[in-house]
N, CA, C and O atoms as a printed pandas DataFrame, in Angstrom:
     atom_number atom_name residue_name chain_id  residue_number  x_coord  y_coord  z_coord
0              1         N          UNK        A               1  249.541 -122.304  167.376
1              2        CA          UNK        A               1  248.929 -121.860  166.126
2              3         C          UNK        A               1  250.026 -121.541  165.113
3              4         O          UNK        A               1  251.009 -120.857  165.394
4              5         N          UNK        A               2  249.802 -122.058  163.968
5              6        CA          UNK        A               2  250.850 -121.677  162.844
6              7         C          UNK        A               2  250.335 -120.389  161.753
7              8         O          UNK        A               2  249.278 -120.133  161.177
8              9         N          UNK        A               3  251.564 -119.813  161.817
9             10        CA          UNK        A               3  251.443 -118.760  160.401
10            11         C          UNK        A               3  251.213 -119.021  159.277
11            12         O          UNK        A               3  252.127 -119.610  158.700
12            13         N          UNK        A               4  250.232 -118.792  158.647
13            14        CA          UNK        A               4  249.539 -118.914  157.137
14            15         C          UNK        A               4  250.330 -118.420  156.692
15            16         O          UNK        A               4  251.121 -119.087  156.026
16            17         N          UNK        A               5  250.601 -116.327  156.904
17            18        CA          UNK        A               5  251.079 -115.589  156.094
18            19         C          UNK        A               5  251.606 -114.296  156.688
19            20         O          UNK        A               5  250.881 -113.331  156.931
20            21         N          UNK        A               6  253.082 -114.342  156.935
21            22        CA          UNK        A               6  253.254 -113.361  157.299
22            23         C          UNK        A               6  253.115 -111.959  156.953
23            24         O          UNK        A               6  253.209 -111.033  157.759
24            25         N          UNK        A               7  252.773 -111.802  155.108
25            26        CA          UNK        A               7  252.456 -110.272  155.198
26            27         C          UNK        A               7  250.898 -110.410  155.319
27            28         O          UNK        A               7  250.599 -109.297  155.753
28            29         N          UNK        A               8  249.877 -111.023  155.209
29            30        CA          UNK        A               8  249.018 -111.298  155.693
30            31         C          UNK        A               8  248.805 -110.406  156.989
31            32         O          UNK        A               8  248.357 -109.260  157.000
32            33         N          UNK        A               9  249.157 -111.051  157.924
33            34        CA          UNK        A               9  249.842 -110.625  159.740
34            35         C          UNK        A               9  250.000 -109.406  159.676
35            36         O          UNK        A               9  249.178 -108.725  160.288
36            37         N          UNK        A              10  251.071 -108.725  158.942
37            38        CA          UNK        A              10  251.686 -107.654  159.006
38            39         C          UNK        A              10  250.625 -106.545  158.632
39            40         O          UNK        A              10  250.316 -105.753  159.523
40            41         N          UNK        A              11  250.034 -106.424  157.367
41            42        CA          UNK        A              11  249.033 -105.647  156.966
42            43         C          UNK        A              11  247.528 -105.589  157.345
43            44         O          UNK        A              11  246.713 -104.668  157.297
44            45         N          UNK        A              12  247.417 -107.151  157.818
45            46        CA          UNK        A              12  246.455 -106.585  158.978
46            47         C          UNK        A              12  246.696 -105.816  160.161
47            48         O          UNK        A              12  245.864 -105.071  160.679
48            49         N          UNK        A              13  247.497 -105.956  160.445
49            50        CA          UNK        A              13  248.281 -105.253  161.822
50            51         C          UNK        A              13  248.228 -103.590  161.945
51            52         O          UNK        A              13  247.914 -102.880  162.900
52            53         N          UNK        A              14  248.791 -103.156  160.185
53            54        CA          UNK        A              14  249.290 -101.831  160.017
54            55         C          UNK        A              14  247.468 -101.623  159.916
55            56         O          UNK        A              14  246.860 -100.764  160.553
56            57         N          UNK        A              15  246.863 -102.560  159.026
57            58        CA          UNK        A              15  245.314 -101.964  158.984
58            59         C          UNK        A              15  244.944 -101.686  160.322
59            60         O          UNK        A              15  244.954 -100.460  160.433
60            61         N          UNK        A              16  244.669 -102.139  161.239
61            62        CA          UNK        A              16  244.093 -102.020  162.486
62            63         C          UNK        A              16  244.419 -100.887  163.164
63            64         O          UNK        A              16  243.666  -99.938  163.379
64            65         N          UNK        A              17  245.582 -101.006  163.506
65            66        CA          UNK        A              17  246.209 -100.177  163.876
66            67         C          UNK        A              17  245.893  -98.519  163.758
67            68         O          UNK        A              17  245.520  -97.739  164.635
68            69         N          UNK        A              18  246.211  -98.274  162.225
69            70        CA          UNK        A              18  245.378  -97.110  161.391
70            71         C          UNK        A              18  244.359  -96.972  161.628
71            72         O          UNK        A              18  244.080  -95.775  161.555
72            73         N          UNK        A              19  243.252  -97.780  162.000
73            74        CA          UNK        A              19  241.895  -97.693  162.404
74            75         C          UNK        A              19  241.398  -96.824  163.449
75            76         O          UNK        A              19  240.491  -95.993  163.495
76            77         N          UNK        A              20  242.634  -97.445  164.643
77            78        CA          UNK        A              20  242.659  -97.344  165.611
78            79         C          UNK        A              20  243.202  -95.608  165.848
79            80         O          UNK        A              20  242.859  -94.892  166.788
80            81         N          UNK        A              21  243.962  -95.292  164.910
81            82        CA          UNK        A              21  244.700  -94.295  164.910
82            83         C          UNK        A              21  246.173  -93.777  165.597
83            84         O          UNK        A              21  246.448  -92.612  165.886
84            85         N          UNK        A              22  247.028  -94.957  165.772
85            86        CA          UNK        A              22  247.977  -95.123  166.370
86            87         C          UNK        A              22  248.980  -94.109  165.475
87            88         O          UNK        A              22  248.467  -93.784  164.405
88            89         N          UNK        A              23  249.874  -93.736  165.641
89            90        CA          UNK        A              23  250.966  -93.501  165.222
90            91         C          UNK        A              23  252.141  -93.907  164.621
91            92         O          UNK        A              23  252.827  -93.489  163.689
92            93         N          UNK        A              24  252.212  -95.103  165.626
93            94        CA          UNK        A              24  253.327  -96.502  165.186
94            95         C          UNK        A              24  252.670  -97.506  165.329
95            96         O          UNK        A              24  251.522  -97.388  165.758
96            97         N          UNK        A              25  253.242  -98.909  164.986
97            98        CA          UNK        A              25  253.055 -100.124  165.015
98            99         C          UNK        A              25  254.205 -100.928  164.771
99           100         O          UNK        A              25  254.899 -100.696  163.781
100          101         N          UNK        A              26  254.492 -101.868  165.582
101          102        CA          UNK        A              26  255.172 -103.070  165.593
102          103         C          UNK        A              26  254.684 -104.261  165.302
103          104         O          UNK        A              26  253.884 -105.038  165.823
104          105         N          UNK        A              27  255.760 -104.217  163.752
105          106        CA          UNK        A              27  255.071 -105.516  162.893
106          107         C          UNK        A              27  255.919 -106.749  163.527
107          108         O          UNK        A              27  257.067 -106.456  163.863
108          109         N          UNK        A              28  255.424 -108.339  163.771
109          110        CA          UNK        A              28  256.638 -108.959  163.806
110          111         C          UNK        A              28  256.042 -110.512  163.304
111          112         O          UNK        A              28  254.829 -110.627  163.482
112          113         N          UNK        A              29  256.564 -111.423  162.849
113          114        CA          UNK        A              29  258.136 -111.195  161.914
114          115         C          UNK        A              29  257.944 -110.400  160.911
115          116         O          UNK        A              29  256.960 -109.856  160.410
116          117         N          UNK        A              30  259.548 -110.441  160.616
117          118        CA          UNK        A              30  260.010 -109.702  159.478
118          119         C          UNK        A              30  260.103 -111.050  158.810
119          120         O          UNK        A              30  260.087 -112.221  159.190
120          121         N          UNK        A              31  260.242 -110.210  157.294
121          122        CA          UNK        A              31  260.625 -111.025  156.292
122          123         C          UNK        A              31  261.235 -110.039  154.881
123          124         O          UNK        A              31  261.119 -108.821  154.746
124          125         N          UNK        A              32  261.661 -110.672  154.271
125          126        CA          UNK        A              32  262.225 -109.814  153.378
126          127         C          UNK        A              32  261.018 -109.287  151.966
127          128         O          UNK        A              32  261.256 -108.396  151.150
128          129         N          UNK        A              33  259.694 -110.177  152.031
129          130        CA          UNK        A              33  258.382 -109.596  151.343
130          131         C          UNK        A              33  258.262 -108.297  152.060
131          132         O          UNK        A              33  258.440 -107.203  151.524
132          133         N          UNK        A              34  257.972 -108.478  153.219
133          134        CA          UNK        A              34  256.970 -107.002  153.699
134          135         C          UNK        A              34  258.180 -105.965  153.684
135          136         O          UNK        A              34  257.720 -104.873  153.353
136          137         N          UNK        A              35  259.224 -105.907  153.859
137          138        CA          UNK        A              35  260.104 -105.137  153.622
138          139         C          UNK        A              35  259.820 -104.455  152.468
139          140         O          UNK        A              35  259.844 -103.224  152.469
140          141         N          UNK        A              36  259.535 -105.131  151.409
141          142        CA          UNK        A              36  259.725 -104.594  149.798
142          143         C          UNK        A              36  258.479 -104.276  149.802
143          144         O          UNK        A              36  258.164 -103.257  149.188
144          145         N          UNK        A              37  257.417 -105.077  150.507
145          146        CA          UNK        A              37  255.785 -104.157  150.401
146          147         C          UNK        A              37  255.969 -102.895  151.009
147          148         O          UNK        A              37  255.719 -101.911  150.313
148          149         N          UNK        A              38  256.404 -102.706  152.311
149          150        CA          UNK        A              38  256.471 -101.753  153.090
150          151         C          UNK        A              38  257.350 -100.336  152.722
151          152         O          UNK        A              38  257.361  -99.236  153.276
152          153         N          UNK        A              39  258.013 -100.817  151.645
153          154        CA          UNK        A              39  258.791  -99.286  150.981
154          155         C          UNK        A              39  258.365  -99.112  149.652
155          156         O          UNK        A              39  259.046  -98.324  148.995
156          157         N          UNK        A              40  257.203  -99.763  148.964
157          158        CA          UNK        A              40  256.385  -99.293  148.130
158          159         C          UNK        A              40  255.643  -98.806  148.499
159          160         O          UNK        A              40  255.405  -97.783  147.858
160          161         N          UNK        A              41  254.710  -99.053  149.714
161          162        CA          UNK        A              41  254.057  -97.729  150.258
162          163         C          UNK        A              41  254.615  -96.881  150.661
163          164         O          UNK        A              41  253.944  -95.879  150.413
164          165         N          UNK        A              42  255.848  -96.514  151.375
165          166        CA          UNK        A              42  256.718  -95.575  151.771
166          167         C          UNK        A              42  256.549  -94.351  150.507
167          168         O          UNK        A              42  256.262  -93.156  150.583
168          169         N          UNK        A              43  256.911  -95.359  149.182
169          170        CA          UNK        A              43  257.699  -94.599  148.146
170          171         C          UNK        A              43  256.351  -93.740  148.018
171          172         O          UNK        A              43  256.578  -92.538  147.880
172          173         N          UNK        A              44  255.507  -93.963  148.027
173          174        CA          UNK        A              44  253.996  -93.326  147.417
174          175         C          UNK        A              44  253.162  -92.771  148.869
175          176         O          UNK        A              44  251.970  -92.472  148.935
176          177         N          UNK        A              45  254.030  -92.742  149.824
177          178        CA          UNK        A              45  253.610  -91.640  151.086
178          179         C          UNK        A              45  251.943  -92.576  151.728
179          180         O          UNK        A              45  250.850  -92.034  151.893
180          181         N          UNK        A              46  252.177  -93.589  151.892
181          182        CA          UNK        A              46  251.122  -94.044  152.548
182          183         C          UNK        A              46  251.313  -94.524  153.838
183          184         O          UNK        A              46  250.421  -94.847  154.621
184          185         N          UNK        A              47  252.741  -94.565  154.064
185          186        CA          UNK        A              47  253.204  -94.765  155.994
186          187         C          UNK        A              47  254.465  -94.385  155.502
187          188         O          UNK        A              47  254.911  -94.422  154.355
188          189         N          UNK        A              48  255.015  -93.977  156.667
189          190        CA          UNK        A              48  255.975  -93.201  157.313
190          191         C          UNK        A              48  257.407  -94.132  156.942
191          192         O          UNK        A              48  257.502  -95.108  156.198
192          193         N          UNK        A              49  258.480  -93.427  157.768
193          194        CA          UNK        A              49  259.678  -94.072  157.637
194          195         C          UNK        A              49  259.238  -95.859  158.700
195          196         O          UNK        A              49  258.383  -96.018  159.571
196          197         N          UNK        A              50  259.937  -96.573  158.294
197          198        CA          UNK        A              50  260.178  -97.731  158.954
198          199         C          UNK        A              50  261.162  -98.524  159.575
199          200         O          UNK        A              50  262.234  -98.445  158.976
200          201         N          UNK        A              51  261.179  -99.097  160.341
201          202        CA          UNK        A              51  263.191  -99.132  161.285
202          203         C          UNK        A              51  263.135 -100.706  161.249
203          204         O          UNK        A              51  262.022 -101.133  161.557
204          205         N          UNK        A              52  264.107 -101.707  160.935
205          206        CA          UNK        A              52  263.957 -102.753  160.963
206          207         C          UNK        A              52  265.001 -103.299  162.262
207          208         O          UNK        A              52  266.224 -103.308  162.118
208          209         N          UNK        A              53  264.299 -103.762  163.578
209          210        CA          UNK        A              53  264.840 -104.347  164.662
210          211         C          UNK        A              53  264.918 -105.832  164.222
211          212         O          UNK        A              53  264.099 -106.538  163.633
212          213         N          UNK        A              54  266.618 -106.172  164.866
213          214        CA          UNK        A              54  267.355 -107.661  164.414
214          215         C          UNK        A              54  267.503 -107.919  165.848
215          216         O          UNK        A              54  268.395 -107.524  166.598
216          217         N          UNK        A              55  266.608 -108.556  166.073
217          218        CA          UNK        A              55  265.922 -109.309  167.830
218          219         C          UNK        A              55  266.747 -110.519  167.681
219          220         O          UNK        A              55  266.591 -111.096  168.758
220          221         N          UNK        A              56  267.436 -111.137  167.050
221          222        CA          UNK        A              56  268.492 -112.570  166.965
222          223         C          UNK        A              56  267.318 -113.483  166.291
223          224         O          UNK        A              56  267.675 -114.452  165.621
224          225         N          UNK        A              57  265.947 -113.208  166.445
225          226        CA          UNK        A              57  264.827 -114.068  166.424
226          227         C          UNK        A              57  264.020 -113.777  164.451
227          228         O          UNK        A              57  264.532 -113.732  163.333
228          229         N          UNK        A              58  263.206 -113.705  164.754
229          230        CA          UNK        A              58  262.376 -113.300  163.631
230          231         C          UNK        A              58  262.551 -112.101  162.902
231          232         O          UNK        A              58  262.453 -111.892  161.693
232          233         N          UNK        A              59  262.846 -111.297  163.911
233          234        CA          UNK        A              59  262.897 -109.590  163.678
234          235         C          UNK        A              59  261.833 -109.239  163.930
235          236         O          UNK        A              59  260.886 -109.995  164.147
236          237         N          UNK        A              60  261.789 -107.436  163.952
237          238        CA          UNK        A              60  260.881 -107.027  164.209
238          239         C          UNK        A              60  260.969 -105.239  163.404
239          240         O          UNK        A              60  261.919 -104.459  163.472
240          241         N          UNK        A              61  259.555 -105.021  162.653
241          242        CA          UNK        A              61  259.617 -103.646  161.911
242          243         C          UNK        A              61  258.588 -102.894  162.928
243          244         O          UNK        A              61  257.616 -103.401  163.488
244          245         N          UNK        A              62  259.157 -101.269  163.040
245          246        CA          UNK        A              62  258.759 -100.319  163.520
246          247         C          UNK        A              62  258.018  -99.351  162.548
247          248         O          UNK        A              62  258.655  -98.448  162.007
248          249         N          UNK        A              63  256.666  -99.521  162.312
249          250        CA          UNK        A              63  255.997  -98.517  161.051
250          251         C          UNK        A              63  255.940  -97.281  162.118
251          252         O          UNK        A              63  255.463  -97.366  163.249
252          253         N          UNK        A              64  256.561  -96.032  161.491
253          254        CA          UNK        A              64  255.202  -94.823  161.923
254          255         C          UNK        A              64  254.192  -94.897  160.634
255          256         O          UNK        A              64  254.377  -95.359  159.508
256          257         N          UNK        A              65  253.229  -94.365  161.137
257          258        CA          UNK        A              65  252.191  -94.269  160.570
258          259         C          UNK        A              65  251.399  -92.765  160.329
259          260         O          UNK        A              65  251.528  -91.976  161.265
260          261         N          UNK        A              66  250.761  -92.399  159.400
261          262        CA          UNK        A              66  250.648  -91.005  158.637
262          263         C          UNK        A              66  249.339  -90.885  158.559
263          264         O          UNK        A              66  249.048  -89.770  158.127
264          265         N          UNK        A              67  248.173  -91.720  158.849
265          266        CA          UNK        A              67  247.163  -91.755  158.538
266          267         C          UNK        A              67  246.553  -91.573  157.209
267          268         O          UNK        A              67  245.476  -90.979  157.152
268          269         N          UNK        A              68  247.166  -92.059  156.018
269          270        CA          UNK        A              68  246.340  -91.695  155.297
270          271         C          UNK        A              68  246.332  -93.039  154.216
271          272         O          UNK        A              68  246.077  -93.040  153.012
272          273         N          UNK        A              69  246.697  -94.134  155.085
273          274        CA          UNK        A              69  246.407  -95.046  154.810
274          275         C          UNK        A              69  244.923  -95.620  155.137
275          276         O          UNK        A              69  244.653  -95.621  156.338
276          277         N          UNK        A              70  243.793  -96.167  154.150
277          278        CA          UNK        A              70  242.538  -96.443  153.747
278          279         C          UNK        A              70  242.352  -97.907  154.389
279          280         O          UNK        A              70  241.752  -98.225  155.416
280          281         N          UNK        A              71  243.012  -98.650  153.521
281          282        CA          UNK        A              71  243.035 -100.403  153.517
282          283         C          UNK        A              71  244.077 -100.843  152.859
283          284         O          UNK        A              71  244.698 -100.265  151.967
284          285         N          UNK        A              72  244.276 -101.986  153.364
285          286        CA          UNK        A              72  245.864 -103.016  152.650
286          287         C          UNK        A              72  245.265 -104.264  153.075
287          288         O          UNK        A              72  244.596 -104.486  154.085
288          289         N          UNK        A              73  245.716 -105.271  151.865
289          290        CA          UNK        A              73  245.225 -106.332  152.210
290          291         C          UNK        A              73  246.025 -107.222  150.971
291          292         O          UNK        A              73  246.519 -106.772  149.937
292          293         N          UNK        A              74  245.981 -108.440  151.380
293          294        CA          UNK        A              74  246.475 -109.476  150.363
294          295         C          UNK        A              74  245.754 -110.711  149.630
295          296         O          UNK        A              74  245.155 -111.620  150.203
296          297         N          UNK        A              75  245.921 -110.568  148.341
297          298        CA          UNK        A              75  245.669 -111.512  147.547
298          299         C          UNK        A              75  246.166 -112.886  147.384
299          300         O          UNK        A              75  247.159 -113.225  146.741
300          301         N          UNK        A              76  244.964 -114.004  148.365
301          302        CA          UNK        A              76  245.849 -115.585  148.529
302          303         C          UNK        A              76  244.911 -115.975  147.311
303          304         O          UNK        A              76  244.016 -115.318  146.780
304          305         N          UNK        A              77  245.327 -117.080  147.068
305          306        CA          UNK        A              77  246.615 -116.965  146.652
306          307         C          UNK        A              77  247.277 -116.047  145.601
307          308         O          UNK        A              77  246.783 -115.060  145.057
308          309         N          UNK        A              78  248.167 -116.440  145.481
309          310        CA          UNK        A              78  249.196 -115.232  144.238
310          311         C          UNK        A              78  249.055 -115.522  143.005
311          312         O          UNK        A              78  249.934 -116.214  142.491
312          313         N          UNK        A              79  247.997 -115.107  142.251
313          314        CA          UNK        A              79  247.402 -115.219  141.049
314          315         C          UNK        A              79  248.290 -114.752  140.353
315          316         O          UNK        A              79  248.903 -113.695  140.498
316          317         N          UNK        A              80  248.408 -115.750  139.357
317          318        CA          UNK        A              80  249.338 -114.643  137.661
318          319         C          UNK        A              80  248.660 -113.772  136.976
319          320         O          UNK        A              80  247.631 -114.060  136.364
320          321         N          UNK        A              81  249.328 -112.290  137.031
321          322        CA          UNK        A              81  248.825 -111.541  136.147
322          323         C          UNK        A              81  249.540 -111.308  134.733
323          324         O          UNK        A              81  250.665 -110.832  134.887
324          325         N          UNK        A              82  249.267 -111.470  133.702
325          326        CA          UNK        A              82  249.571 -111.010  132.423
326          327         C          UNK        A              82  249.543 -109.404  132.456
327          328         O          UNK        A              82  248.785 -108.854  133.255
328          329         N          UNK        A              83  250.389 -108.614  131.568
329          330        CA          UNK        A              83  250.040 -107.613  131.190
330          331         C          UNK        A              83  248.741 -106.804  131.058
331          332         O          UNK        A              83  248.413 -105.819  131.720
332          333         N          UNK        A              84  247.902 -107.563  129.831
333          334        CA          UNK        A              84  246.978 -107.052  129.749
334          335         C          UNK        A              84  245.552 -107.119  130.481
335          336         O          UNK        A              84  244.460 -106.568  130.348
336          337         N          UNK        A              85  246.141 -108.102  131.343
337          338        CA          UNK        A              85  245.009 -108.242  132.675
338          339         C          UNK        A              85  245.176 -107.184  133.868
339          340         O          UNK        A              85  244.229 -107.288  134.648
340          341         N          UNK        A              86  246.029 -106.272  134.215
341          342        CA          UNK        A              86  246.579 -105.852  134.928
342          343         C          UNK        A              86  245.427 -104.723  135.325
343          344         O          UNK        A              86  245.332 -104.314  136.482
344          345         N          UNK        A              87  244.498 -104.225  134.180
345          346        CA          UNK        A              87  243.704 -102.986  134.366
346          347         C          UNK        A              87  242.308 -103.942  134.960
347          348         O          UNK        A              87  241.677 -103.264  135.770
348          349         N          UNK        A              88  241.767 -105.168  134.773
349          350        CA          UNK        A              88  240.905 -105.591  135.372
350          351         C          UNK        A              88  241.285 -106.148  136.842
351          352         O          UNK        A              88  240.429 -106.409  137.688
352          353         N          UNK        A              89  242.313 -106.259  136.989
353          354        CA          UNK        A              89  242.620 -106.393  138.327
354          355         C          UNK        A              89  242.438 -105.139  139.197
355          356         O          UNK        A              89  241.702 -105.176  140.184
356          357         N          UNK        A              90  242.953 -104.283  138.919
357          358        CA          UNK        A              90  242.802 -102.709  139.247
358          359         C          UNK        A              90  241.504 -102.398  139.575
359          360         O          UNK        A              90  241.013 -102.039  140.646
360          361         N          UNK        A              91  240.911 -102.633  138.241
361          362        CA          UNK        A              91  239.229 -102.209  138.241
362          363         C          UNK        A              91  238.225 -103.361  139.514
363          364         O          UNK        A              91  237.084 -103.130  139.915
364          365         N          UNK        A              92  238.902 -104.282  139.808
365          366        CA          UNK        A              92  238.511 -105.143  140.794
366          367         C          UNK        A              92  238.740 -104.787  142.060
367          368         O          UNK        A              92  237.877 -105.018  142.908
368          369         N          UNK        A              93  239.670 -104.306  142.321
369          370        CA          UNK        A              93  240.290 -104.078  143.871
370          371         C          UNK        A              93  240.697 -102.957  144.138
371          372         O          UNK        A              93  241.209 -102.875  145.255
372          373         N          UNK        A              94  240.663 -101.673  143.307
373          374        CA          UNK        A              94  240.778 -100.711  143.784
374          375         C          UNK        A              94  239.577  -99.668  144.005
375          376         O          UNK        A              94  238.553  -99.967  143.391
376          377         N          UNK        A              95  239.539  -98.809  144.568
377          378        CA          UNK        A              95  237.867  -98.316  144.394
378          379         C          UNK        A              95  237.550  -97.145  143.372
379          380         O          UNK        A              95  236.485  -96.634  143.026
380          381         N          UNK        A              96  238.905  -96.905  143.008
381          382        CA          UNK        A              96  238.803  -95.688  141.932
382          383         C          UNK        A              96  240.681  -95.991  141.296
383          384         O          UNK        A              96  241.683  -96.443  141.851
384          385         N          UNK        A              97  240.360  -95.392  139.718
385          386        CA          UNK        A              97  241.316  -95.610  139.546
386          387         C          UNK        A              97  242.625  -94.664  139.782
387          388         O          UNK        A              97  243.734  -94.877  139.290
388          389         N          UNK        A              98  242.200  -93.354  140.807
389          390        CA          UNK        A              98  242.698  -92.420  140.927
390          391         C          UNK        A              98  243.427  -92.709  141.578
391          392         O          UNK        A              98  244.513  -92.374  141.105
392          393         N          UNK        A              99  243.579  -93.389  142.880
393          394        CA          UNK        A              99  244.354  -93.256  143.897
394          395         C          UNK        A              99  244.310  -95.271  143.986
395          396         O          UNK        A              99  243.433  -95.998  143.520
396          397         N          UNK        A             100  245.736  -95.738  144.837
397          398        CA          UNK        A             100  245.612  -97.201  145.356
398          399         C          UNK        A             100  246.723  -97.557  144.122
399          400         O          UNK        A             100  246.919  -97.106  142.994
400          401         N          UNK        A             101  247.354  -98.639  144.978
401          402        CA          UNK        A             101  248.396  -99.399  144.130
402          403         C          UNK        A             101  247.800 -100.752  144.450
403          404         O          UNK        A             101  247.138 -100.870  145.482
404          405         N          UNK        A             102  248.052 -102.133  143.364
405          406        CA          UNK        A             102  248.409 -103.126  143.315
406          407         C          UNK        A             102  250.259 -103.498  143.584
407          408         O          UNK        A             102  251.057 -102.939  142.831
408          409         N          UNK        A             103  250.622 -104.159  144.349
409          410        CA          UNK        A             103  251.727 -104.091  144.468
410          411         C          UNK        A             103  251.694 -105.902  143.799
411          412         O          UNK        A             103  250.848 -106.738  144.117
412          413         N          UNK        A             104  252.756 -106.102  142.923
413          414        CA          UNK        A             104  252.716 -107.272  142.269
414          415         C          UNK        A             104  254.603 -107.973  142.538
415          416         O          UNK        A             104  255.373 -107.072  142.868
416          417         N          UNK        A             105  255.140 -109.124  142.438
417          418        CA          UNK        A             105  256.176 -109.425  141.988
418          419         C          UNK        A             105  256.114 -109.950  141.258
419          420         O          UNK        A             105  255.386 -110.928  141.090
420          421         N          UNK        A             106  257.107 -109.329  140.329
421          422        CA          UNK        A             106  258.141 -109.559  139.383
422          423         C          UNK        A             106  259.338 -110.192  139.219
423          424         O          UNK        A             106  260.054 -110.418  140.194
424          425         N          UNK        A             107  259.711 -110.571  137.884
425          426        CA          UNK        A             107  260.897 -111.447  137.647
426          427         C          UNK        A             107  262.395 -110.140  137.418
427          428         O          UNK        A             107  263.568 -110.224  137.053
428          429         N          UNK        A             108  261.502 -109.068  137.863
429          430        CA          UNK        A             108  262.489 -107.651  138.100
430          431         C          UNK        A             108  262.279 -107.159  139.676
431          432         O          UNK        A             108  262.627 -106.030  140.021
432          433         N          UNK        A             109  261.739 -108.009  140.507
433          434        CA          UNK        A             109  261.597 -107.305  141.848
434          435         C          UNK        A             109  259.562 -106.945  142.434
435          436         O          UNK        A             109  258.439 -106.865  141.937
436          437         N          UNK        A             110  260.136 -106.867  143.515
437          438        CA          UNK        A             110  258.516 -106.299  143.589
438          439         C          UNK        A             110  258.260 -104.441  143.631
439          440         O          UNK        A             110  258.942 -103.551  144.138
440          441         N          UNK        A             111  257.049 -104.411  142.902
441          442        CA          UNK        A             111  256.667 -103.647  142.554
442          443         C          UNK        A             111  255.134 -102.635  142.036
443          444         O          UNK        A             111  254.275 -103.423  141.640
444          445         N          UNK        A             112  254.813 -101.661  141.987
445          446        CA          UNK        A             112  253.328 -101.497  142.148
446          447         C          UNK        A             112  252.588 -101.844  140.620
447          448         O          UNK        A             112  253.452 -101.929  139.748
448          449         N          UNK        A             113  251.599 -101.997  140.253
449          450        CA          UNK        A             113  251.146 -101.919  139.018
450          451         C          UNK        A             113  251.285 -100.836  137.844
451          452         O          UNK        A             113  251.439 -100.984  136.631
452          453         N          UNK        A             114  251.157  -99.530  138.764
453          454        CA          UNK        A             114  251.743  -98.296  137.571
454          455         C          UNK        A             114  253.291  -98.758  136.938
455          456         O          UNK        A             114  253.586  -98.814  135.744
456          457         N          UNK        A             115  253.962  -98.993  137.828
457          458        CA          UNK        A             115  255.708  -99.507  137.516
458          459         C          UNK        A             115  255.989 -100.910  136.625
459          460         O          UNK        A             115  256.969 -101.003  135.886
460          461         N          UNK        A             116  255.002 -101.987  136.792
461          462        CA          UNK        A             116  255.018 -103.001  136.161
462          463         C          UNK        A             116  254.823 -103.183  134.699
463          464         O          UNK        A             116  255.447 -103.976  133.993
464          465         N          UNK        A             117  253.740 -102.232  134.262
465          466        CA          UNK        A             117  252.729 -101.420  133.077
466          467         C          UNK        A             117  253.921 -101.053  132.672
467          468         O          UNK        A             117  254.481 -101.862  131.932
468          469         N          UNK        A             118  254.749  -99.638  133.041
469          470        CA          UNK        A             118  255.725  -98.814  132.703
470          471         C          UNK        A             118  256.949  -99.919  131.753
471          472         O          UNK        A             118  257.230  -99.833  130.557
472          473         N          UNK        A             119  257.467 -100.870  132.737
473          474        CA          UNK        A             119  258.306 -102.121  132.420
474          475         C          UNK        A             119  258.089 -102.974  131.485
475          476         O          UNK        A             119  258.909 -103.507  130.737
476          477         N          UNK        A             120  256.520 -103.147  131.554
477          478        CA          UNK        A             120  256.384 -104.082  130.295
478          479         C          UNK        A             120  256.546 -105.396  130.998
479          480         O          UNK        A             120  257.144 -106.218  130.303
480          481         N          UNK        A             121  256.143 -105.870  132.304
481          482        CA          UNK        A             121  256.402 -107.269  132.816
482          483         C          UNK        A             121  255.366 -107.774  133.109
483          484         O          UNK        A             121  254.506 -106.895  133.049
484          485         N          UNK        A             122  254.916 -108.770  133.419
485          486        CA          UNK        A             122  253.935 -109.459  134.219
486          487         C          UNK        A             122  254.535 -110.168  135.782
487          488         O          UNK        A             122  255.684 -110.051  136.207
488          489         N          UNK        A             123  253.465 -110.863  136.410
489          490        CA          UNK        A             123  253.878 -111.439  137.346
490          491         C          UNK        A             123  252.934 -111.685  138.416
491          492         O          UNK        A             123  251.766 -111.419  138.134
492          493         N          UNK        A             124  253.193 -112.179  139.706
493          494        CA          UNK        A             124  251.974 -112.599  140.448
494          495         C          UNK        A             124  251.803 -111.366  141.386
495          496         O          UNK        A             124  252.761 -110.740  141.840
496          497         N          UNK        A             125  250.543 -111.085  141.627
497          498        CA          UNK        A             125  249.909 -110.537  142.599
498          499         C          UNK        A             125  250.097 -110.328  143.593
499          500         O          UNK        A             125  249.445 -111.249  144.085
500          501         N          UNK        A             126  250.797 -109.436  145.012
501          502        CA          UNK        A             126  250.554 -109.617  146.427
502          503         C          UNK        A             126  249.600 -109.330  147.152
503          504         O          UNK        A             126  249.058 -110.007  148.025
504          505         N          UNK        A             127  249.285 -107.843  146.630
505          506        CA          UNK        A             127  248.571 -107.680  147.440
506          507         C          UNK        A             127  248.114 -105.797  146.592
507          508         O          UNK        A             127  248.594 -105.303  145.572
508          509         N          UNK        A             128  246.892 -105.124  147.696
509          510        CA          UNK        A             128  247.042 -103.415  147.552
510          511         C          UNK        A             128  247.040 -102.750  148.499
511          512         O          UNK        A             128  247.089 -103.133  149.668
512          513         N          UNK        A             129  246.965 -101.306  147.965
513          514        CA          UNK        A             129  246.853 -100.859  149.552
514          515         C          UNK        A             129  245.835  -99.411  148.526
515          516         O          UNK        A             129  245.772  -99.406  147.297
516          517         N          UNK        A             130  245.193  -98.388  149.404
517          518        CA          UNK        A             130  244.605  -97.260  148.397
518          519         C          UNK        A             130  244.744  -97.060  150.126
519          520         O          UNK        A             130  244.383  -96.009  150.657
């Protein structure tokens, strides 16, 4: 069986997991996306510290987990967002506008939608998490 998508994989993984109520989870592969997804939720306290194991192979990430992660999921494909589309995207996929990031990349890095707004950039879609 072939991989569609590895953060795909990965965030279903951390979803389940959370469901389940685990503590940790072992994501694998790594890649250098979920890395940069995975410390935008960090930055905004939605999972724990994360350890990145260099297996010679794919790699492999160690989430703890905090529980107060909801849902994460990804947007296939990677739609362009404009600026001023950025709040109907929001209003689409988040369930309130209080809480939940869009995490998007940028031609400055990846990053959540509050930060993108802030910047003044556009760019495609990955994914959210609330």
């Amino acid at each position: 069986m072939v991989r569609v998508s590895v953060l795909n994989d990965c965030l279903k993984t951390i979803s389940n997991a959370e469901r389940r109520g685990k503590r940790q989870v072992i994501v694998r592969p790594s890649s250098k996306v979920i890395v940069k997804f995975l410390s935008v939720m960090q930055k905004h306290g939605y999972i724990g510290e994360f350890e990145i194991v260099d297996d010679h192979r794919a790699g492999k990430i160690v989430v703890q987990l905090n529980g107060r992660l909801n849902k994460c999921g990804v947007i296939s494909p990677r739609f362009p967002v404009k600026i001023p589309d950025i709040e109907q995207w929001v209003a689409d996929l988040l369930p309130s506008r209080q809480f939940g990031f869009l995490v998007m990349t940028t031609s400055t890095g990846i990053m959540d939608h509050a930060e993108a707004r802030r910047r003044h950039v556009g760019g495609k879609i990955l994914g959210y998490f609330y």
